[in-house]
N, C-alpha and C positions, 0 to 999 in steps of 0.2 A: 765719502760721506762727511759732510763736517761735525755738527754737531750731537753727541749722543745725547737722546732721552733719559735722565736720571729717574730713576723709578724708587720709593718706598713702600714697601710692603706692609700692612697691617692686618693680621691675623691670629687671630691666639690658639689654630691649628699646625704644631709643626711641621706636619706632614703637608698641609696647603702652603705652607710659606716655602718649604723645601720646593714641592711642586711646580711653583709660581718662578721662584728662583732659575731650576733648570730651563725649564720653556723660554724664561725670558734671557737667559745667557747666552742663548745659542744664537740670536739677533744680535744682528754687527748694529745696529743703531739705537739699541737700547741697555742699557749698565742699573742694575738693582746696587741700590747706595746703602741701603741699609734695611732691615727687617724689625719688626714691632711687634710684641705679643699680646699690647694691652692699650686699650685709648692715653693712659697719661705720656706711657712709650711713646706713642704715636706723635701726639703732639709734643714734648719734647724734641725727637728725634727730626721732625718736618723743619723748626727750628734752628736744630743744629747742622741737616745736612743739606736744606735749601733747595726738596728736590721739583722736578717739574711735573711729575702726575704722583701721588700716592692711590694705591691699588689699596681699597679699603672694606673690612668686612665691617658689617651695622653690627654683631655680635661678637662687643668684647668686653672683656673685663675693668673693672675699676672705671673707665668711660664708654659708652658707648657708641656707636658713628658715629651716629645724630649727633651727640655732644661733642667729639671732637670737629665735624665742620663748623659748629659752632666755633670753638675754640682757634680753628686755624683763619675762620675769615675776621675775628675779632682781632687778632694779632695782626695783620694785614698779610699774611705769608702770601708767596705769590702763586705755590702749588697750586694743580689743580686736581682736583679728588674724582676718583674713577670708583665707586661702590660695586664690589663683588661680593655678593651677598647669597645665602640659602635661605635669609629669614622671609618667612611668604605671606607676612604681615602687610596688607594694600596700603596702609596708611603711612607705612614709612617710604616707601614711596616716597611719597611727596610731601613728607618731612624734611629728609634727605635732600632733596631738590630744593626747596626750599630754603635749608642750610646750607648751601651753596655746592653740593655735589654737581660734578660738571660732564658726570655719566653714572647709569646703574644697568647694571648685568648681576643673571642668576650664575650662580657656582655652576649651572652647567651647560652656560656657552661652549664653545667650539674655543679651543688652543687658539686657532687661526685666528677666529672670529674676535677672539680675546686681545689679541694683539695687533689687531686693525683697528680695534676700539680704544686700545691704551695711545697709539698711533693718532687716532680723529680726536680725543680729549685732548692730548698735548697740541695737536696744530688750533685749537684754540672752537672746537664744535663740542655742543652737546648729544649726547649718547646716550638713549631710553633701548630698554632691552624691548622686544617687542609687543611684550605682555603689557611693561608698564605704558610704553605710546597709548597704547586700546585704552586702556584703563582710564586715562589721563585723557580721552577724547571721547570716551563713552561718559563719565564723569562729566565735562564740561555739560555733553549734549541734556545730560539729565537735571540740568538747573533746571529751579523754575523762574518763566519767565520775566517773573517778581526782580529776578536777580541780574538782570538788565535795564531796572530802570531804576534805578538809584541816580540819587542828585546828584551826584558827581557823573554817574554817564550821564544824563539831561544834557549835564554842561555844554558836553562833547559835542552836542547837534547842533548843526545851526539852529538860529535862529527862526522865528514866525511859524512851527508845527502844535498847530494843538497836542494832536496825539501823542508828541514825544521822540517819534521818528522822524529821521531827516527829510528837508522840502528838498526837491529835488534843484535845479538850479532850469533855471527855463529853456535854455537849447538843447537840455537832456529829456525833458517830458515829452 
């Protein structure tokens, strides 16, 4: 195999960081670089050890996820952040995502499932756990349609529609 996956841990559960640890040692193509108890750890630590996915809980102390993806895309680090998380809060969701999380899984995904996802985050794919996809596409569906026609989408039509919706192009009608 050539290259391994360097992995940072972020969790202020020792018992979750130990857990995380052995699971992921036992993979010949992934090496945990360092472990974190607290968001300032976290983002210090991503700094110092440069890794390629941080496995991150949204509930820590002194900073929280949210604030550390903050923190890590502001810096320009190149990680990318994997959110394992218990907190069943909808809204960080897509805070998180939004802060540039580059996947989010509940604490009680599957081991497996766990390290195919830290696996598809580092080859460079996002990773919704399946509750939050639904979420995130029920969400969409339930705008109102208000929220599609904004001048800036307008822009996006061509041309000559009263309505707002695109003309179609005449060998298509």
């Amino acid at each position: 195999m050539t290259g391994r996956i360097t992995v940072l841990i972020a969790d202020d559960h020792p018992v979750v960081r130990q857990g995380l640890q052995v699971l992921l040692s036992v993979q010949d193509d992934i090496e945990v670089v360092g472990e974190a108890a607290d968001g300032g750890q976290a983002v210090a630590m991503a700094a110092e050890l440069d890794p390629d996915v941080i496995l991150l809980d949204l509930k820590l102390p002194v900073m929280d996820g949210v604030a550390v993806l903050h923190e890590l895309r502001d810096a320009g680090l190149r990680a990318r952040a994997l959110v394992l998380t218990s907190a069943a809060d909808r809204g960080l969701e897509a805070l998180a995502v939004q802060a540039g999380a580059a996947g989010f899984l509940y604490k009680d995904v599957d081991p497996d499932a766990l390290v195919r996802a830290l696996r598809s985050v580092h080859d460079g794919h996002t990773l919704l756990a399946p509750e939050v996809a639904e979420s995130r596409r029920t969400s969409a569906r339930s705008w109102p349609s208000s929220a599609w026609r904004t001048g800036r989408r307008r822009r996006c039509w061509p041309s000559g529609s009263s309505t707002g919706r695109p003309r179609l192009p005449q060998h298509v009608r």
